[in-house]
N, C-alpha and C positions, 0 to 999 in steps of 0.2 A: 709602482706600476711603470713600466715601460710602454711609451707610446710616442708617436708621430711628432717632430716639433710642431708649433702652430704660430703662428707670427706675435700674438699675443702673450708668449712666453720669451720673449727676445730680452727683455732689460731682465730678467733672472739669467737667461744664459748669460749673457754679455757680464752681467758682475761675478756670477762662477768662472767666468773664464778670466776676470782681470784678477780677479782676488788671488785665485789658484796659480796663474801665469807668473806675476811677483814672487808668491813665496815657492812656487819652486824652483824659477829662475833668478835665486837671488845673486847671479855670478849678474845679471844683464841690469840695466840702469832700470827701476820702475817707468822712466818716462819712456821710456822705448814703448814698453806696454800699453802705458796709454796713449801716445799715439796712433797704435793701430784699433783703440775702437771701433772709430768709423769705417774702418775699411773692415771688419769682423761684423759691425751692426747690418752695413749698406752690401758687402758682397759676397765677404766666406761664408755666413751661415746660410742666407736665402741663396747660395748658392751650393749646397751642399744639399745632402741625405740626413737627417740630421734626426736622432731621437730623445727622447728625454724621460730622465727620472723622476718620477713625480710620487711627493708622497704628502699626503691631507692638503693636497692645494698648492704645497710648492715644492719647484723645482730644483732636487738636490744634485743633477748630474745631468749630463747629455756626452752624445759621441755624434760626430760629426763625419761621415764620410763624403770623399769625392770619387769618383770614380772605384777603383779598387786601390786610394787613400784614407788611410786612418788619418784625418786633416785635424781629429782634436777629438779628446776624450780629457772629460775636467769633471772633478764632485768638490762640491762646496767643502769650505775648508772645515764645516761641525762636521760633517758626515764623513772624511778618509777613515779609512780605514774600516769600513761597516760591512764591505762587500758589494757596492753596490759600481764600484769601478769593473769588479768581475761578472756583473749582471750587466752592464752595458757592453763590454767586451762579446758577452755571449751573442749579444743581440748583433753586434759587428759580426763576428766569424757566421752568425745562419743567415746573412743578409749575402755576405762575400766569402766566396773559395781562397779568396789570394788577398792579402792585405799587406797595405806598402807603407812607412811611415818613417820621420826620422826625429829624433832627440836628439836634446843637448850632451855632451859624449859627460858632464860635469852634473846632469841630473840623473845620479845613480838611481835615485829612488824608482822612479820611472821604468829604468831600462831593466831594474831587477823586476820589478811590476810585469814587462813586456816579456820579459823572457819565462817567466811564470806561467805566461800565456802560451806560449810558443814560440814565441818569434825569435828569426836567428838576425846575426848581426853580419851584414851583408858588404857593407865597406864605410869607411870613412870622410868626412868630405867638411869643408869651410861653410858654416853660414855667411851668405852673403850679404846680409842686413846689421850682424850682430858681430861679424868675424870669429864665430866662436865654433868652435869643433864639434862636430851633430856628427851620430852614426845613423845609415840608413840600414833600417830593420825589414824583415821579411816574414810573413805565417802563410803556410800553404795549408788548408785541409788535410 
């Protein structure tokens, strides 16, 4: 079931999102990852749209919007691959007409994932944190 984050679901997101961020960014240092916890616990999520997959009590996935930002879409590492990345997606695209996002240009998995979806690959550009080459992507309705 897909539903509403609630604050009380924060330390499952927060480990779906470290666990998942490591192994699919294994080109970036894990410590990079964990450094930004706190700033994922304290300001991107409670600042975000943010819903979650919940199945018998826990939660196997969430998607994060900001604005018309895909800001994070993550499933626990037992659960890739079950479909439930494309049931948060759906919930992304009937929430938002326009969805904006960018990836590491090195996590193919992902962008074959995105473009699956819709989304086109809109230009290229530097991470500024990581130095590492992210494409920004585009889904229009």
């Amino acid at each position: 079931m897909i539903r509403n984050f609630q604050q009380y679901d924060i330390d499952q997101v927060i480990s779906i999102w470290l666990e998942a961020s490591i192994k699919a960014h294994d080109f970036v240092d894990s410590e990079f990852w964990k450094s930004k916890v706190k700033d994922m616990r304290e300001i991107y999520i409670p600042s975000g749209e943010t819903y979650v997959y919940e199945k018998e009590g826990i939660i196997k996935g969430f998607v994060s919007l900001y604005d018309d930002t895909l800001a994070a879409i993550f499933v626990s590492l037992d659960s890739q691959g079950t479909g439930i990345g494309m049931q948060l997606m759906r919930k992304a695209k009937n929430v938002r007409n326009t969805l904006n996002l960018t990836v590491y240009k090195e996590n193919t998995k992902s962008i074959e994932f995105y473009k699956k979806c819709g989304f086109k690959i809109e230009q290229e550009q530097i991470d500024k944190h990581t130095g590492h080459l992210e494409l920004v992507m585009k889904f229009n309705s």
